[in-house]
C-alpha positions as CSV (number, residue, x, y, z in Angstrom):
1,X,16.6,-19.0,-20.0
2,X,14.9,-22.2,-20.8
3,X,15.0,-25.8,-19.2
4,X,14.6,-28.9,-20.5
5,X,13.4,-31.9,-17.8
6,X,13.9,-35.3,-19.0
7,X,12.2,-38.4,-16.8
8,X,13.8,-42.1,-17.2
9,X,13.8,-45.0,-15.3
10,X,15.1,-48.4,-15.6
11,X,13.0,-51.2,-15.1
12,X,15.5,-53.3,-13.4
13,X,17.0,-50.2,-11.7
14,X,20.1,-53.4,-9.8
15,X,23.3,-52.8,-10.2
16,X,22.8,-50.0,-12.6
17,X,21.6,-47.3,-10.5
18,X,25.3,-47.5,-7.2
19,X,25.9,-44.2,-6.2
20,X,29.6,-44.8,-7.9
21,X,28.1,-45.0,-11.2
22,X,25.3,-42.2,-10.9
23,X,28.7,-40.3,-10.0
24,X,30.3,-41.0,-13.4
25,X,27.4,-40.5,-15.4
26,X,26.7,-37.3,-13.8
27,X,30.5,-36.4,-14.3
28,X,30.6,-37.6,-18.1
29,X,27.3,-35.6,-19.0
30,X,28.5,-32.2,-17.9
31,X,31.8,-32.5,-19.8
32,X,29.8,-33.1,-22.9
33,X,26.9,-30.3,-22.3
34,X,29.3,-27.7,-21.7
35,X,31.2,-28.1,-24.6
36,X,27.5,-27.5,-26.4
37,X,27.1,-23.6,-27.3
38,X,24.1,-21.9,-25.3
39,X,24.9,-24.4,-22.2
40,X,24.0,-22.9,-19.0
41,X,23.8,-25.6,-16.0
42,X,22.4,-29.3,-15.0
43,X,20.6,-31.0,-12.5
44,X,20.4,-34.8,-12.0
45,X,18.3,-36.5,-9.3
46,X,17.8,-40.1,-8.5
47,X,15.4,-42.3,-6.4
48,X,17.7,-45.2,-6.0
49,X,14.8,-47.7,-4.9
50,X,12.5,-46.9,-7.5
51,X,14.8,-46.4,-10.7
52,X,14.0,-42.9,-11.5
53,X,15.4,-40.2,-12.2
54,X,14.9,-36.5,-13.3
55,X,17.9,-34.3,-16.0
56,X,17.1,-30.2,-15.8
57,X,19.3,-29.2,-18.3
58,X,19.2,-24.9,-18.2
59,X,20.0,-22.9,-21.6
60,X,20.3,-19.5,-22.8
61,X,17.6,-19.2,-24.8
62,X,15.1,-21.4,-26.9
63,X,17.4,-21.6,-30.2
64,X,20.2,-22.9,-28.0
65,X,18.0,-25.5,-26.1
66,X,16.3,-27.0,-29.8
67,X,20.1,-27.1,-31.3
68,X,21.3,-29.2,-28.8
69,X,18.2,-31.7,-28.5
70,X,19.3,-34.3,-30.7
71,X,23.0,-34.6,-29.1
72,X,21.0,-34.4,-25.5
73,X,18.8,-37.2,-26.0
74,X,21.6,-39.2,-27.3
75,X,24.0,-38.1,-24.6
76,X,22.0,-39.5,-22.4
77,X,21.5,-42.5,-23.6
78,X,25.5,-43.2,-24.1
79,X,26.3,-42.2,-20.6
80,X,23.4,-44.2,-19.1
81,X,25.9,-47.1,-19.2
82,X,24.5,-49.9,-18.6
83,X,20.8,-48.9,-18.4
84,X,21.1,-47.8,-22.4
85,X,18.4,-50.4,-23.7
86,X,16.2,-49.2,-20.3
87,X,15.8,-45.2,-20.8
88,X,12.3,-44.1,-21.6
89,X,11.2,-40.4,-22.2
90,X,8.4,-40.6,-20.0
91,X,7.7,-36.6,-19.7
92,X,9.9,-34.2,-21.9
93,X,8.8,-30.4,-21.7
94,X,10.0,-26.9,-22.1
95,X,9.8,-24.4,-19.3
96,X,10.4,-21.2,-20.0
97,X,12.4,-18.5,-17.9
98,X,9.4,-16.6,-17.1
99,X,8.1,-19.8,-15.3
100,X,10.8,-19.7,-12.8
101,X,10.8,-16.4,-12.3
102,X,7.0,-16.3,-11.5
103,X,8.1,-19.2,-8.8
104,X,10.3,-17.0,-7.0
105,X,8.1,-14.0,-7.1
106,X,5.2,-16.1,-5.6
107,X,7.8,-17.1,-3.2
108,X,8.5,-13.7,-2.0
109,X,4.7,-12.4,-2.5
110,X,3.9,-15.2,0.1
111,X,7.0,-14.1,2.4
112,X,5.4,-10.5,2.5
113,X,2.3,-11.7,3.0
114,X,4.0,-13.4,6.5
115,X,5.9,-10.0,7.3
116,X,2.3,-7.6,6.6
117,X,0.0,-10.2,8.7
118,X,2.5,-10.1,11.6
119,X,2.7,-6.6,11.4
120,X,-1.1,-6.3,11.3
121,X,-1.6,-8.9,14.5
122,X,0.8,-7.5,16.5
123,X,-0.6,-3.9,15.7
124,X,-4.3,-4.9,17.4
125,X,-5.7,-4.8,20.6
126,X,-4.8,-8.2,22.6
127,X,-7.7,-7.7,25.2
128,X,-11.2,-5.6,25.0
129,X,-12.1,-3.0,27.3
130,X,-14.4,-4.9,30.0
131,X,-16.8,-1.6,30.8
132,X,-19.7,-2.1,33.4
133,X,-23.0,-1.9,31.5
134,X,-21.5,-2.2,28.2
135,X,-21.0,-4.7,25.9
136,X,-18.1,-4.1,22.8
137,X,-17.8,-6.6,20.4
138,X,-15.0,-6.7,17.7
139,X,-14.7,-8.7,14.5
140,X,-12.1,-9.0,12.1
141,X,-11.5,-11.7,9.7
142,X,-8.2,-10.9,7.5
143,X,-8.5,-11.7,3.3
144,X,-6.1,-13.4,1.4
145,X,-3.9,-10.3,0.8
146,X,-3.7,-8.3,4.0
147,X,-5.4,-5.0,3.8
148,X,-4.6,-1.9,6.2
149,X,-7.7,-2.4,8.6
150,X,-7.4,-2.0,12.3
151,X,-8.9,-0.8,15.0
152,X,-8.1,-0.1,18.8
153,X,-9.0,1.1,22.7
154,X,-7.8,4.3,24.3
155,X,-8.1,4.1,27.9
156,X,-8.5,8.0,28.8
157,X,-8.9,9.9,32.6
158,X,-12.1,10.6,34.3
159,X,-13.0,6.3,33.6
160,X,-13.7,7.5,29.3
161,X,-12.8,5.0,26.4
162,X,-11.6,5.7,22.9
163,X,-12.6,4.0,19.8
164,X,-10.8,3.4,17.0
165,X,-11.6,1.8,13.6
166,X,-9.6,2.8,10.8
167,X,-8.2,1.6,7.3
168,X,-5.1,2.0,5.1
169,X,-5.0,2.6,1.6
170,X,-2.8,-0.3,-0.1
171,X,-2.0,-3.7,0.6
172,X,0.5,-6.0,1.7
173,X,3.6,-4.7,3.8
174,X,3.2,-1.3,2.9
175,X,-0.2,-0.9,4.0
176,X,0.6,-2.7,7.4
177,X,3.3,-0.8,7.8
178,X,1.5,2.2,7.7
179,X,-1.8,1.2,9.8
180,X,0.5,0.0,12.5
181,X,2.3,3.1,12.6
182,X,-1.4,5.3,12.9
183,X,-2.0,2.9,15.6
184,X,1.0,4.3,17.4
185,X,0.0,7.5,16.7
186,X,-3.0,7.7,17.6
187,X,-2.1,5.8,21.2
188,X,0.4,8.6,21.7
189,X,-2.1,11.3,20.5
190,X,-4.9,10.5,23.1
191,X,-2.7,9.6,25.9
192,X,-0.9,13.7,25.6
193,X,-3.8,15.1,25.1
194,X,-6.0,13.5,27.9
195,X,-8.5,15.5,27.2
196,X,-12.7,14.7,25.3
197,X,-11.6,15.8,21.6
198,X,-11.2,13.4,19.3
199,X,-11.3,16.1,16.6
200,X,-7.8,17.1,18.3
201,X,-6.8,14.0,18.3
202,X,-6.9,13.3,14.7
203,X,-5.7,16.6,13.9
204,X,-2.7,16.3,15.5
205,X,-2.1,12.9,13.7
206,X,-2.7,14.0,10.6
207,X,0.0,17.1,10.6
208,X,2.2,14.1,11.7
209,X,1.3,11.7,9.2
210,X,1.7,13.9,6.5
211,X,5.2,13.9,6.9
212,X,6.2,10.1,7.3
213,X,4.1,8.4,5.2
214,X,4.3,7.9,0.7
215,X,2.6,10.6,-1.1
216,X,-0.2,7.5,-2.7
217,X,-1.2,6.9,0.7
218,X,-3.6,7.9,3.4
219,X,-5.7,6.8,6.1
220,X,-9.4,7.2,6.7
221,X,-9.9,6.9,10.8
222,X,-13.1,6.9,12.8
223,X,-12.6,8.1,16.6
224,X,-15.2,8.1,19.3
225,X,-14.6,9.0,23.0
226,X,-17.3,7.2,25.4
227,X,-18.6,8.8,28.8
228,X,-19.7,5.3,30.0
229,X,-21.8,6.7,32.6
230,X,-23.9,8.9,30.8
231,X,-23.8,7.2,27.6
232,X,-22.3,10.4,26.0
233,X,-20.7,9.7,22.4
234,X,-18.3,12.5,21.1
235,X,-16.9,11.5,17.5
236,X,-14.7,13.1,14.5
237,X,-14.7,11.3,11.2
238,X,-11.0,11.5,8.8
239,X,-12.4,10.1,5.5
240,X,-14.0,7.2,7.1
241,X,-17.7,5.1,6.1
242,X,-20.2,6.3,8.3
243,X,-20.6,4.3,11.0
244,X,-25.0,3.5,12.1
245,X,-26.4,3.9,15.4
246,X,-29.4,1.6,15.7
247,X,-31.8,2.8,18.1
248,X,-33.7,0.6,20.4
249,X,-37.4,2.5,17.6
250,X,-35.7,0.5,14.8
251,X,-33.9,3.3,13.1
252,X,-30.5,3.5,12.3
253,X,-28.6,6.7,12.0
254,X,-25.8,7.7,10.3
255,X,-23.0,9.6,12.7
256,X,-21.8,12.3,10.5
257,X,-18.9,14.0,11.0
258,X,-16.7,16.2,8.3
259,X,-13.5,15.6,7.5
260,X,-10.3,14.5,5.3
261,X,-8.3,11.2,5.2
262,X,-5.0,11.1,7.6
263,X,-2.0,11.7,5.5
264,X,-3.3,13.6,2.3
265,X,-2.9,17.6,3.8
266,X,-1.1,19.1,6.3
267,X,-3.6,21.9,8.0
268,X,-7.0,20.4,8.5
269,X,-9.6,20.2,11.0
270,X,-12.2,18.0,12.1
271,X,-15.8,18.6,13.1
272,X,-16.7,17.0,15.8
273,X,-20.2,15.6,16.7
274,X,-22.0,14.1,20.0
275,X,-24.7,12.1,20.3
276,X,-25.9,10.0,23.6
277,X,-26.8,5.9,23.6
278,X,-29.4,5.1,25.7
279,X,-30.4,1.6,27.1
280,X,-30.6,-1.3,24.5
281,X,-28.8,1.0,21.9
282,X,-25.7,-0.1,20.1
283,X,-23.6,1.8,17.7
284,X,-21.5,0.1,14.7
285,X,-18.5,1.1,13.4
286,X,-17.1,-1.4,10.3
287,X,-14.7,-1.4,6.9
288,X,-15.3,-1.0,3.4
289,X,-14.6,-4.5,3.2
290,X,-18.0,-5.0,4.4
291,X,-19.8,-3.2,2.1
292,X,-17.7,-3.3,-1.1
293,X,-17.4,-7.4,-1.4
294,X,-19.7,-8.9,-4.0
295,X,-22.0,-11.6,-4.6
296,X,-21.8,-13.4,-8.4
297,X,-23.6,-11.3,-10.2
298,X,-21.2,-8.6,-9.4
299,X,-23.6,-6.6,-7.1
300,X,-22.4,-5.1,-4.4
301,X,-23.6,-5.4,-0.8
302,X,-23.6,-1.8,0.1
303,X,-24.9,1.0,2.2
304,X,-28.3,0.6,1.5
305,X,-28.5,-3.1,2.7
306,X,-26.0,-2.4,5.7
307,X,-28.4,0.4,6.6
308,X,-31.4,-2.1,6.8
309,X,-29.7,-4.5,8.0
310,X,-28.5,-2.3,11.5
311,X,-32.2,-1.4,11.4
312,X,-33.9,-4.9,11.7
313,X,-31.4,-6.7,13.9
314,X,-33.4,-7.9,16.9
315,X,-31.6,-8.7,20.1
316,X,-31.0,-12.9,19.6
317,X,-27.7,-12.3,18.7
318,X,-25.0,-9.9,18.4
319,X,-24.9,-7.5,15.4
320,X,-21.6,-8.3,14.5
321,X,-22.4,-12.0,13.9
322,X,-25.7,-11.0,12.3
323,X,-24.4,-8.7,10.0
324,X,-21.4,-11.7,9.1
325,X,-24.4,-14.4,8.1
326,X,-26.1,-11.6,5.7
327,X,-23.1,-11.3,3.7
328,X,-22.2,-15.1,3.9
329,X,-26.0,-15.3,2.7
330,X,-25.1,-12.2,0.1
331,X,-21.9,-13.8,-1.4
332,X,-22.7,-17.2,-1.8
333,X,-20.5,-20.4,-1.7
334,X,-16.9,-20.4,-3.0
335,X,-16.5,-16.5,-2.5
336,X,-13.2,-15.1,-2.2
337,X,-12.9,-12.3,0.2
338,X,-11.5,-9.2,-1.4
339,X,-10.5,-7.3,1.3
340,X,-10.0,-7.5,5.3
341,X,-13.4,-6.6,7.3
342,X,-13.6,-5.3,10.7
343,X,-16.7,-5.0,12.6
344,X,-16.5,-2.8,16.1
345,X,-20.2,-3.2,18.0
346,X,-20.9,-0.8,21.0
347,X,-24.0,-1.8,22.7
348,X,-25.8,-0.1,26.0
349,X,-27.2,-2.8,28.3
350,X,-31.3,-2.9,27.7
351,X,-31.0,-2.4,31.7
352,X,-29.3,0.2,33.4
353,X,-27.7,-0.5,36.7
């Protein structure tokens, strides 16, 4: 389909431009166009103050819409009326089908945007843990088009917290869909179990996820159970980037932990690791978003700097927002985030009650 949009205006748009005889000119011009072969609709609209008006005329195709231009323009002219020594062409252009189909699909790429950043919103925490001695620290600044990032708190018996920072493949509706329903999972997962195993817990999820979620997708899920008292980490890793444990020396270690994405195989297990945070230590858990955006050159910010980075931090301000200035630094002005990022900082107090 193809349009043609004519602009006119009268200079003197008094008497010419009563609503009687925009009516009959209207009236007169559709008689005429649909007699035309190829004729597939009109629009008229009129700015009665200024003069102006606009004529979408719609046509089958391109051959249809070139035959009829020199019976249009002078159509137009003849059922102007009065204002036939006043019509100008001010704009006349050709807009092809495509055009307005590409308007409708940004239209409905924007409404899924909506529907997958509700989904994503209403799918993360509301309130952080308040844990005596500790300090957590969350980040997440969304992109453009909604990735499946999220993260979350378990409140578990015997006074222990869970951790949760996770990501899922895809974009857009299907990948919030997805994340939120993990989140769920998960939730359910820790609060049956009650126990300290978060290899169990993922386990569990994944024989579940397997089953409910599109064959393409998957989910890699970090999940840390914290003994506030003693400081006591235990961790199992699905897939996930290796989160850093900066300790109070300088160094920053990586918390490895084996094992596959959520969602991809029914049957695995997950290796589960422990490791203890002393005073002044804090323990970073993040998204690829972080790591993967680029600066203009096309370099990529990386492990390697996000290692160094979690090694240096001194104590004037929190890692999260240190780490957010680096790669503001990193990327330059006028960068376009590629994906969501979600920071998730667990720091020990420098002084134990």
């Amino acid at each position: 389909m193809f349009a043609r949009i004519t602009h006119y205006y009268s200079a003197d748009p008094t008497p010419y431009w009563e609503l009687e005889q925009a009516a009959r000119v209207r009236v007169r011009t559709w008689e005429k166009l649909r007699q035309m072969d190829g004729y597939e609709g009109s629009y008229f609209f009129m700015d009665r103050k200024s003069g102006k008006a606009i004529t979408i005329t719609l046509w089958e195709s391109k051959e249809a819409m070139q035959r009829s231009e020199g019976v249009a323009r002078t159509l137009i002219k003849e059922t102007a009326g009065g204002l036939a020594t006043n019509v100008v062409d001010v704009e006349h252009y050709e807009v092809g089908y495509m055009s307005v189909q590409e308007i409708h699909e940004r239209e409905r790429a924007k409404q899924e945007l909506e529907v997958a950043r509700s989904i994503q919103q209403a799918s993360l925490p509301k309130e952080v843990p308040e844990l005596q001695g500790w300090q957590i620290s969350p980040l997440y600044r969304p992109a453009r088009e909604v990735g499946g990032d999220f993260y979350d708190f378990h409140l578990l018996p015997e006074g222990r917290l869970g951790l949760v920072v996770g990501d899922a493949t895809g974009k857009g509706v299907p990948a919030a869909l997805v994340m939120s329903t993990t989140c769920g999972m998960l939730q359910l997962a820790a609060q049956a179990l009650g126990s300290s195993s978060p290899g169990e817990v993922l386990r569990q999820v994944n024989e579940t996820l397997v089953a409910r979620i599109p064959t393409s997708m998957f989910v890699t899920c970090f999940y840390a159970i914290l003994k506030p008292e003693s400081g006591t980490l235990s961790y199992a890793n699905a897939g996930h980037d290796l989160p850093y444990l900066r300790r109070r020396g300088g160094d920053a270690e990586e918390l490895r932990a084996r094992g596959m994405p959520l969602g991809l195989m029914p049957g695995m297990s997950y290796e589960e690791k422990e490791t203890i945070l002393e005073a002044g230590e804090a323990a970073l858990f993040y998204s690829d978003g972080l790591i993967e955006a680029h600066n203009p050159e096309g370099e990529m910010f990386g492990f390697p700097t996000l290692r160094a980075l979690v090694a240096e931090h001194g104590e004037q301000r929190s890692l999260g927002e240190f780490l957010l200035g680096e790669l503001y630094s990193f990327v330059g002005e006028g960068w376009e985030q590629e994906d969501d990022i979600t920071l998730l900082t667990l720091k020990r107090s420098a002084f134990l009650s």
